[in-house]
C-alpha positions in Angstrom: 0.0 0.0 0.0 1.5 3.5 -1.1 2.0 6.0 1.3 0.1 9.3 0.7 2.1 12.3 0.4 1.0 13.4 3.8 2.5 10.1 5.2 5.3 10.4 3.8 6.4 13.8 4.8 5.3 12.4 8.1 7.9 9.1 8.0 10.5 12.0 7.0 9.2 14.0 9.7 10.4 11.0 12.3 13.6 10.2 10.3 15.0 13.7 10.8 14.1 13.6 14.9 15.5 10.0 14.8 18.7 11.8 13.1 18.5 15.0 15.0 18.6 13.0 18.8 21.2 11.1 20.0 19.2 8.1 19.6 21.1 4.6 18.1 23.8 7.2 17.7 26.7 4.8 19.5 27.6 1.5 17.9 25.3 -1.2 19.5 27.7 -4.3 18.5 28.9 -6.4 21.1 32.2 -7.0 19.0 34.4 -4.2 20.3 37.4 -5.4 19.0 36.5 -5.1 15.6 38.3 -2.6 13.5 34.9 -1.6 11.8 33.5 -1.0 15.1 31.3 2.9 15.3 32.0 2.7 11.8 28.6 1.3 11.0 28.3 2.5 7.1 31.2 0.7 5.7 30.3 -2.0 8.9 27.2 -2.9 6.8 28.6 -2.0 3.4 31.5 -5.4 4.5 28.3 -7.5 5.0 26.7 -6.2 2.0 29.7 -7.1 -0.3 30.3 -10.4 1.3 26.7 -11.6 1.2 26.8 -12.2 4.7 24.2 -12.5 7.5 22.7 -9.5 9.1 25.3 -7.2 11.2 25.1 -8.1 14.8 23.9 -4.9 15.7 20.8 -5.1 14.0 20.4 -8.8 14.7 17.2 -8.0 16.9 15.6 -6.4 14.0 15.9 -9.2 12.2 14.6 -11.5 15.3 11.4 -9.2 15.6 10.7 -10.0 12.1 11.4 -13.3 11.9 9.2 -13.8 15.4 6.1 -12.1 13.3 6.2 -14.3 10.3 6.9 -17.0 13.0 3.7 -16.0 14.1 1.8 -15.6 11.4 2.6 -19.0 10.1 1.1 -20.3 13.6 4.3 -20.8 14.9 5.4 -23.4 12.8 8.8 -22.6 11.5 10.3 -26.0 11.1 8.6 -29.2 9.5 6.3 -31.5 11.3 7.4 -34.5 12.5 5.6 -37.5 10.2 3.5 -39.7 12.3 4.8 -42.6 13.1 3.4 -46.2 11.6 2.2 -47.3 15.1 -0.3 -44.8 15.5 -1.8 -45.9 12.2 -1.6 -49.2 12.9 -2.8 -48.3 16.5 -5.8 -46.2 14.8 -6.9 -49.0 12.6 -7.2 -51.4 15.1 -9.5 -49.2 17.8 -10.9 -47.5 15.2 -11.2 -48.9 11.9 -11.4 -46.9 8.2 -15.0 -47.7 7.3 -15.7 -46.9 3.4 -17.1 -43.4 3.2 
């Protein structure tokens, strides 16, 4: 869904306060001893050149969307399990297939 032009100059609006305070303004990665750390634009330019995962630093951004469409695919994120043999062969003995 587009933004309107009004929304827009609104996002821009919070961008520039987000800019203008000293919020996120120190380098959030718990790697201190990297030589790219507080340099977080060619920090995430590395990652973007090598293909690699995610920063650290914004890590939990990536959790928080990754717990949403967790969620939204009723928390199912891995495969089921298959049902073992047994419980057919358990099923059909209490409870019999009868032709439909």
């Amino acid at each position: 869904m587009a933004l309107t032009k009004e929304e827009f100059l609104e996002v821009i609006k919070e961008i520039r306060e987000v800019i203008a305070s000293d919020e996120c303004a120190e380098c959030s990665c718990p790697n201190i001893r990297c030589e790219l750390h507080g340099d977080c634009y060619n920090c995430v330019r590395v990652y973007r050149h090598f293909g690699h995962h995610v920063p650290r630093c914004l890590q939990f951004v990536l959790d928080k969307k990754m717990a949403n469409i967790s969620q939204a695919m009723e928390k199912e994120m891995e495969k089921r399990p298959l049902t073992p043999n047994e419980y057919y062969d358990y099923l059909n003995s209490v409870m019999p297939k009868k032709d439909i």
